[in-house]
C-alpha distance (Angstrom), angle and dihedral (degrees) to the residues before:
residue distance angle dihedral
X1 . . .
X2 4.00 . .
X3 3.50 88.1 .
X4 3.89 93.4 54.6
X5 3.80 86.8 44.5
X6 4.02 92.2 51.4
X7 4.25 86.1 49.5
X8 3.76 93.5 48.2
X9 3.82 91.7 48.1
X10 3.95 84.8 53.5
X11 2.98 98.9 45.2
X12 3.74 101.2 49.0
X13 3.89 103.2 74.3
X14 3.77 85.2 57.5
X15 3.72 100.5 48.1
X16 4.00 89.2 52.1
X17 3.43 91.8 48.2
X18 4.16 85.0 52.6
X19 3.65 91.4 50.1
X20 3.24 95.0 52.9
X21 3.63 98.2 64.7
X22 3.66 95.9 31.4
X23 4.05 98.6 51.5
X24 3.83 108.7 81.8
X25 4.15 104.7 -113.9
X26 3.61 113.9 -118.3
X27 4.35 95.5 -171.5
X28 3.57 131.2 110.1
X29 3.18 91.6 -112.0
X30 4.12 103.9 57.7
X31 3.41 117.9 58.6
X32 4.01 147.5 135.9
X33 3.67 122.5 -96.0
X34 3.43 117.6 -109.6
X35 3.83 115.7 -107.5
X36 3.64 116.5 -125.9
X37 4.02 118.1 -116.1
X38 3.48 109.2 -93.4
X39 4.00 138.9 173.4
X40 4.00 119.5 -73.3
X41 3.83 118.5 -168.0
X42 3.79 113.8 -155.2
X43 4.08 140.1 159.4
X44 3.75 112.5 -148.2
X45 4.08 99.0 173.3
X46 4.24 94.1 71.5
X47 4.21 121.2 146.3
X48 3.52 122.7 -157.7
X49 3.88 138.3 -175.5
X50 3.61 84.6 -93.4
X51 3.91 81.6 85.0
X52 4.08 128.9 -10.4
X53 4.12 98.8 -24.1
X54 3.93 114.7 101.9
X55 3.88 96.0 -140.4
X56 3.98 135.2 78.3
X57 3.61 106.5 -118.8
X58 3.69 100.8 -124.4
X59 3.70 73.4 64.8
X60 3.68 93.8 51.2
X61 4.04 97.5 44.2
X62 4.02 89.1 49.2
X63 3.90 93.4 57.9
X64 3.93 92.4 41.8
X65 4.27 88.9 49.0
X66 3.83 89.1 39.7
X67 3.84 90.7 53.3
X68 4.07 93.5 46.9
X69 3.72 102.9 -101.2
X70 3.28 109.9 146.8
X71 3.92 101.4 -150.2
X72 3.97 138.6 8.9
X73 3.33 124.5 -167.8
X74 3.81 112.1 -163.8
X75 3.84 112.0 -137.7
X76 3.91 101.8 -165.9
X77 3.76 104.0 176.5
X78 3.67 118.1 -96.4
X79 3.73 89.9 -10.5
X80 3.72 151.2 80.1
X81 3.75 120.8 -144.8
X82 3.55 91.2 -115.3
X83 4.33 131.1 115.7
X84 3.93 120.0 36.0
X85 4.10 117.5 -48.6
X86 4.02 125.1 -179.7
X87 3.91 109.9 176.6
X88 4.11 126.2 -172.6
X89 3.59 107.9 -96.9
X90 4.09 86.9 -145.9
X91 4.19 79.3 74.9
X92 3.76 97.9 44.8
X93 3.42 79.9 50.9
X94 3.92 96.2 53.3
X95 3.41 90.0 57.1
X96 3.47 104.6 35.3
X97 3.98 138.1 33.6
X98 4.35 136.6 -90.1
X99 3.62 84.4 -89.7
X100 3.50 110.3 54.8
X101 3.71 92.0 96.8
X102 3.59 102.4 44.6
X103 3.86 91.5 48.6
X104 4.11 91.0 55.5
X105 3.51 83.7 51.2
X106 3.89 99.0 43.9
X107 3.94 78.4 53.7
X108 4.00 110.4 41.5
X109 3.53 96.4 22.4
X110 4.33 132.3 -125.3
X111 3.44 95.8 -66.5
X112 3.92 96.6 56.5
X113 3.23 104.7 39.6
X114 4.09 101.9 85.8
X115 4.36 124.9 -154.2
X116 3.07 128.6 154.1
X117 4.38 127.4 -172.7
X118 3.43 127.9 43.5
X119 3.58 119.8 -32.1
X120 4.25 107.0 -128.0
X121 3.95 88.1 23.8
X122 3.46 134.8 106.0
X123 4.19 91.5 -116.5
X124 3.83 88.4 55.2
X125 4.17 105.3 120.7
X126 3.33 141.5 167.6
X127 3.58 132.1 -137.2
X128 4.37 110.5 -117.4
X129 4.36 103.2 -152.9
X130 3.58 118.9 -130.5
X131 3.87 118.8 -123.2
X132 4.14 95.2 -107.2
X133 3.50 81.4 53.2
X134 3.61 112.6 45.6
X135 4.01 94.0 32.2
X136 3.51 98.5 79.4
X137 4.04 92.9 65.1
X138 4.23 95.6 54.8
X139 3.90 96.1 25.9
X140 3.92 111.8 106.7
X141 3.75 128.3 179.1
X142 3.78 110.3 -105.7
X143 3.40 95.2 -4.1
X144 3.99 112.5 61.0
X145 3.47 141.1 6.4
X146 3.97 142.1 168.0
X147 3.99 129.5 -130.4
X148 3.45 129.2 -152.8
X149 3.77 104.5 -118.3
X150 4.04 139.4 166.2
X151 4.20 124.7 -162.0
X152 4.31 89.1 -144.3
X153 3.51 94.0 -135.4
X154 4.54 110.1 -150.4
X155 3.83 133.5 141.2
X156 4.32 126.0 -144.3
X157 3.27 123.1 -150.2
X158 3.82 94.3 -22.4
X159 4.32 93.9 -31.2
X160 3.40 129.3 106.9
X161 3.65 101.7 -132.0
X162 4.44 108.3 -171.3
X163 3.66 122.1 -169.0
X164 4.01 117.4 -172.9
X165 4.04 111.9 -142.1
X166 4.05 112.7 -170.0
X167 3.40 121.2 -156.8
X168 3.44 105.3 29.7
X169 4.34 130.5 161.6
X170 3.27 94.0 -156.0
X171 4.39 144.9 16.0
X172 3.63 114.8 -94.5
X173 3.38 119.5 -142.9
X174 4.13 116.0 -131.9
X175 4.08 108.8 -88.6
X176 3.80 96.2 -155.2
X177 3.55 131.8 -161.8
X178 4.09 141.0 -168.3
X179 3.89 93.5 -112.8
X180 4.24 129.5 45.4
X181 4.14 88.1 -117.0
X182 3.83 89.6 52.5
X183 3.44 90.9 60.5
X184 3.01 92.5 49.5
X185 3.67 97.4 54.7
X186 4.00 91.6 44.9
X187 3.36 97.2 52.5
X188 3.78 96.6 45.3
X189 3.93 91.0 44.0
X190 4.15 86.2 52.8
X191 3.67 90.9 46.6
X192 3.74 97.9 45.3
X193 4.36 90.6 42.4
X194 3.91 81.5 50.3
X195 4.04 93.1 55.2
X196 3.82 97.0 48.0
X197 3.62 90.6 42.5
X198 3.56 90.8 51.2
X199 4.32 100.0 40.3
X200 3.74 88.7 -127.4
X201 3.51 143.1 122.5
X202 3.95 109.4 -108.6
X203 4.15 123.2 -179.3
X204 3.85 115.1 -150.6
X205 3.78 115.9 -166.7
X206 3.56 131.1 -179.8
X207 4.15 104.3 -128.5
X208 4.27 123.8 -141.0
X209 3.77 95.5 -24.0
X210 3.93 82.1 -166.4
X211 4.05 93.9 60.2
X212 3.75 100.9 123.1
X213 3.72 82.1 -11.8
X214 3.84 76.4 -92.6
X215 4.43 94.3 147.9
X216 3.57 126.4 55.3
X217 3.43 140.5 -143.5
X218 4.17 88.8 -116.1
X219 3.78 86.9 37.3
X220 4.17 88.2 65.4
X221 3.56 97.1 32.6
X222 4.13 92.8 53.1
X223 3.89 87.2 56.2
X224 3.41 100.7 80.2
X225 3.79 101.2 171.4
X226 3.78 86.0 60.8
X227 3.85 114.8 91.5
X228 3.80 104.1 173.7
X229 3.14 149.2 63.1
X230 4.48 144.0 160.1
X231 3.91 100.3 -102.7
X232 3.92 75.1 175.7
X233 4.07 127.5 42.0
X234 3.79 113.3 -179.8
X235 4.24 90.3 -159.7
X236 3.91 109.2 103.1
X237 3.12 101.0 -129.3
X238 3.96 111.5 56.4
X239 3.80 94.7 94.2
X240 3.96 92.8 -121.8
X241 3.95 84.0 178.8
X242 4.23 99.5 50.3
X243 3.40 112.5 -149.4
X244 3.69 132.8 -121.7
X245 3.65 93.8 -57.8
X246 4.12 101.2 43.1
X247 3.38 125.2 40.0
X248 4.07 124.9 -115.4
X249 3.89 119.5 -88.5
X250 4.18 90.7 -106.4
X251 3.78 88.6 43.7
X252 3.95 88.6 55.6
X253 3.62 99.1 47.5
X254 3.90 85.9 58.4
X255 3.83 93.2 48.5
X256 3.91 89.7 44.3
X257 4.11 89.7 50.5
X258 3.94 93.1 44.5
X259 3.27 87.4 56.4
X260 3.62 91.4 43.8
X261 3.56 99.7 59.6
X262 3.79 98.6 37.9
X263 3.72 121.3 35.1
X264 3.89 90.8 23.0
X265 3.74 104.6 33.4
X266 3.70 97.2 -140.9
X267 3.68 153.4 125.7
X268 4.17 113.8 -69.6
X269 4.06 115.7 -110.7
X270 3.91 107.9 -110.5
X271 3.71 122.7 -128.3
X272 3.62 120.1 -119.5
X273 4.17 125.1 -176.7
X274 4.10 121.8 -145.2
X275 3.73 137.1 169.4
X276 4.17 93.3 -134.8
X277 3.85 79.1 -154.1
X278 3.69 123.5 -166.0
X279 3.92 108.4 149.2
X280 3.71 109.6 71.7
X281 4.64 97.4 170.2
X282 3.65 95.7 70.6
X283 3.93 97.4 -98.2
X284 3.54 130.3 129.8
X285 3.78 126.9 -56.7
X286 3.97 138.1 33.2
X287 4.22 102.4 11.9
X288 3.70 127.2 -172.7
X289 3.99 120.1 -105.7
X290 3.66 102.8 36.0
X291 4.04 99.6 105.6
X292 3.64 134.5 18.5
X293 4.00 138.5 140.7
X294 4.07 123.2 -121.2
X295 3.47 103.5 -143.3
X296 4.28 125.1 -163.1
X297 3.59 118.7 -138.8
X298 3.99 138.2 119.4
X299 3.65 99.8 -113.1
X300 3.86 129.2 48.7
X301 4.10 92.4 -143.9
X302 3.89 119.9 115.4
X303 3.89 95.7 -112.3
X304 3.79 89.1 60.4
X305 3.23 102.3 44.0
X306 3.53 95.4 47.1
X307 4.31 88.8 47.7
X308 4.19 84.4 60.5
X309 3.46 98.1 41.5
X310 4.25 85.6 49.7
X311 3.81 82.3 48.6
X312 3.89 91.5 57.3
X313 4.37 84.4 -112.8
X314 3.58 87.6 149.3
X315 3.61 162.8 64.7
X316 3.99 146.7 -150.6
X317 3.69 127.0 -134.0
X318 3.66 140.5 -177.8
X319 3.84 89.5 -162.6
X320 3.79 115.6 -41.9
X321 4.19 110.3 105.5
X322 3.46 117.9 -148.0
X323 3.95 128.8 -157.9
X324 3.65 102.3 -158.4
X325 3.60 138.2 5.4
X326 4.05 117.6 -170.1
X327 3.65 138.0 164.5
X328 4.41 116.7 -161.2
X329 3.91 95.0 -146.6
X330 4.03 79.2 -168.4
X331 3.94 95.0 57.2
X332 3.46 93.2 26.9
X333 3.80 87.9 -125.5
X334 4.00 137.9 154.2
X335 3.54 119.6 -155.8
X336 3.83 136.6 175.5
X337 3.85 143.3 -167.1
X338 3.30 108.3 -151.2
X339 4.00 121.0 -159.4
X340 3.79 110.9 -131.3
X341 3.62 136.3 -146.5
X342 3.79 131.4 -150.5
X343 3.56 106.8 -91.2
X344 3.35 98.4 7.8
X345 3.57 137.5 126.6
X346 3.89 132.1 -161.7
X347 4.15 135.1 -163.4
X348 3.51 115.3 -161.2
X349 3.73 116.2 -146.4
X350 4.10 122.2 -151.1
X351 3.97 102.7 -158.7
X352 3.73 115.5 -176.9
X353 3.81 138.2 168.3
X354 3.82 107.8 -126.4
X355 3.99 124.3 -154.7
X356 3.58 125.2 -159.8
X357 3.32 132.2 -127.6
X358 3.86 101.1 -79.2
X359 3.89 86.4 47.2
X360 3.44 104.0 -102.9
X361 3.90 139.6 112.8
X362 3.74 143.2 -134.7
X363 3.12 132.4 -165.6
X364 3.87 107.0 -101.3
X365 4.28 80.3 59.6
X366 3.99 93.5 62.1
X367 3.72 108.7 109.8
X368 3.28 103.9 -22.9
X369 4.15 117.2 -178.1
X370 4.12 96.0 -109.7
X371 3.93 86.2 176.3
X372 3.33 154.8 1.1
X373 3.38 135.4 -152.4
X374 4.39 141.7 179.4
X375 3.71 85.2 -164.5
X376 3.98 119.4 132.7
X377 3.85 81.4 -149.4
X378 3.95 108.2 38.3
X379 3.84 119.8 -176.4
X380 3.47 126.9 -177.8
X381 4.17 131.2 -174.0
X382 3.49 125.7 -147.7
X383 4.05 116.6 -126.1
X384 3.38 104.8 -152.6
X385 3.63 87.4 -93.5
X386 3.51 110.2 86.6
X387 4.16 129.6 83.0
X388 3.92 86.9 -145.9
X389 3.67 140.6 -31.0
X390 3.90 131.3 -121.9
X391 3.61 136.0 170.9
X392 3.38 131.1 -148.2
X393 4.47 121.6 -173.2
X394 3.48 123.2 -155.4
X395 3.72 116.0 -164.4
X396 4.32 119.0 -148.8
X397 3.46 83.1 -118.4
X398 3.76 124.0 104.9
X399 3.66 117.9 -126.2
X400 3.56 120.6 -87.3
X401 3.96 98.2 -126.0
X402 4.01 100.2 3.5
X403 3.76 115.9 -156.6
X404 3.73 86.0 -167.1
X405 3.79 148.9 47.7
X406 4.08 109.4 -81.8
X407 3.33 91.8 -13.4
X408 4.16 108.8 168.9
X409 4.03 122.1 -160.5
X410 3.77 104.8 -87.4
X411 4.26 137.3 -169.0
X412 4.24 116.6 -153.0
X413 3.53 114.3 -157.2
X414 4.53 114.9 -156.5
X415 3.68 113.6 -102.8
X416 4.04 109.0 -90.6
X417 3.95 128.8 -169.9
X418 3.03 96.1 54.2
X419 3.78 104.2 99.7
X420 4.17 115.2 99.5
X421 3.77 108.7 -117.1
């Protein structure tokens, strides 16, 4: 007994000292530095098999981390990947190739991959992971994370009409409505009751307006609430250029901002870019790593990247990488640092809405080029003139995976300007 009492009293002093330094310290004066904003790549437009993708998500995270996103959300439509799901491997199959399973094994190994029936027969399954499952074998600290994420799936009057909402706790169900703009409204009014109920940060975005041609310019711009939308759609088949009939996806978010900041008097819809991808085995159709948005903020965690992306701290791109985007409310300029490559050159575009002098618009004003510029480090000032001003850059280089005709790598920039003193 004394000689336990004579080793604890040595040993005391010393484990003190060890506490010290091993106890977080909660006083004013210990604390971390703050980490400087810095660029986030993400995808939030992702399908899985858990409804018309052809890959199992694990899958799908793994090539996003591997590439150096740094966060996916999966938007399976009208679900979460959440709860227990078995699916036929004859339909994984359909969509997919004779490898699929031996390539999720080759990656996860025997023990994770999960089937259960007879292998050849028609009761032969296998087991689809849900997201709070999966996520802890791709998930890195600082470097990659997943969001929970739904593509809310609805028609109007004969459309489908899909809106994306990242971040979520739970699935929504579709809120319907007789016309395209009630939908709209529905859905956004379930998804923004479902983030204040919930205390979290939740992104709505309205998905490839030009799908069916089934949104319109006046159908986005009515919907006030709404503050998103994909300027940029990697799937095929969205009709990013319009046709004779419908304007192009960049032409639209100019008509849906004139609008905006005349008629309606309110803040301009911000342009985000997505891959919508559904083919994951290198065959035709909607491909990872054609679209995706670099967002600036301190923290990789869903709230605050959502906060900067609500703050317009971001941009999309098909290709072209940017190093700093900034707008002098003072001097009323825009200015970019664009990233080069080798060999490559870049034109920066300055598209504005322009009012006359009695305020109003028409439509040979809606985003008109106001400059141009081959600059690495384009600037441009606003005149007075201008509603807002946004940039887009186009590199010389073609895209890596084109969805489209001629389509080069390109950078958008949010509408700027706009903002009363």
């Amino acid at each position: 007994m004394k000689l336990t009492k004579r080793l604890h009293r040595r040993l005391l002093p010393f484990s003190l000292v060890t506490l010290c330094f091993t106890i977080p310290c909660f006083t004013p004066l210990c604390h971390a530095d703050e980490p400087a904003p810095q660029w986030w790549k993400g995808n939030i437009h992702t399908h899985s098999l858990w409804s018309d993708g052809d890959q199992f998500p694990e899958m799908i995270a793994d090539w996003y981390q591997s590439e150096g996103y740094n966060f996916l959300a999966l938007t399976d439509h009208n679900v979460l990947s959440e709860g227990s799901r078995w699916m036929a491997y004859s339909k994984i199959l359909q969509r997919s190739d004779d490898g699929i399973l031996d390539r999720y094994r080759a990656r996860f190994g025997d023990a994770w991959v999960e089937t259960r029936g007879t292998e050849g027969e028609a009761d032969y399954q296998v087991r689809l992971k849900p997201l709070d499952e999966f996520r802890y074998l791709v998930e890195q600290h600082h470097q990659f994370i997943m969001i929970p994420a739904e593509e809310i799936s609805d028609r109007g009057d004969g459309k489908p009409v899909h809106i994306n909402a990242t971040n979520l706790a739970e699935a929504l169900e579709p809120a319907g409505g007789d016309t395209v703009r009630q939908v709209i409204e529905n859905n956004l009014r379930a998804i923004l009751e479902h983030e204040k109920a919930h205390g979290r940060e939740v992104l709505p975005h309205v998905n490839h307006p030009n799908f069916h041609y089934a949104v319109t310019a006046e159908d986005l711009a009515s919907v006030v609430s709404e503050r998103f939308f994909e300027v940029y759609n990697g799937h095929p088949g969205v009709n990013h250029l319009g046709d004779d009939e419908h304007p192009s996806i960049e032409r639209m978010w100019d008509i849906i901002n004139a609008l905006r900041q005349t008629s309606l008097n309110v803040p301009p819809m911000m342009g985000i870019a997505t891959d919508d991808s559904h083919e994951y085995h290198g065959k035709p159709g909607s491909r990872p790593g054609r679209g995706w948005v670099m967002v600036r903020s301190q923290y990789l965690t869903p709230e605050h990247l959502i906060r900067a992306m609500k703050r317009g701290d971001f941009y999309a791109s098909s290709g072209v990488s940017l190093d700093d985007v900034k707008y002098d409310a003072e001097s009323k300029t825009l200015s970019l640092q664009i990233q080069s490559e080798l060999d490559t050159t870049y034109q920066t575009k300055f598209i504005a809405t322009l009012a006359k002098a009695d305020g109003l618009i028409d439509e040979h004003r809606i985003g008109v080029t106001v400059a141009t510029s081959a600059s690495l480090q384009p600037e441009y000032t606003l005149t007075g003139k201008e509603l807002y001003i946004r940039a887009v850059v186009t590199s010389s280089q073609p895209a890596r995976d084109p969805s489209f005709k001629d389509q080069k790598q390109q950078a958008w920039t949010q509408p700027v300007g706009w903002e009363s003193p």
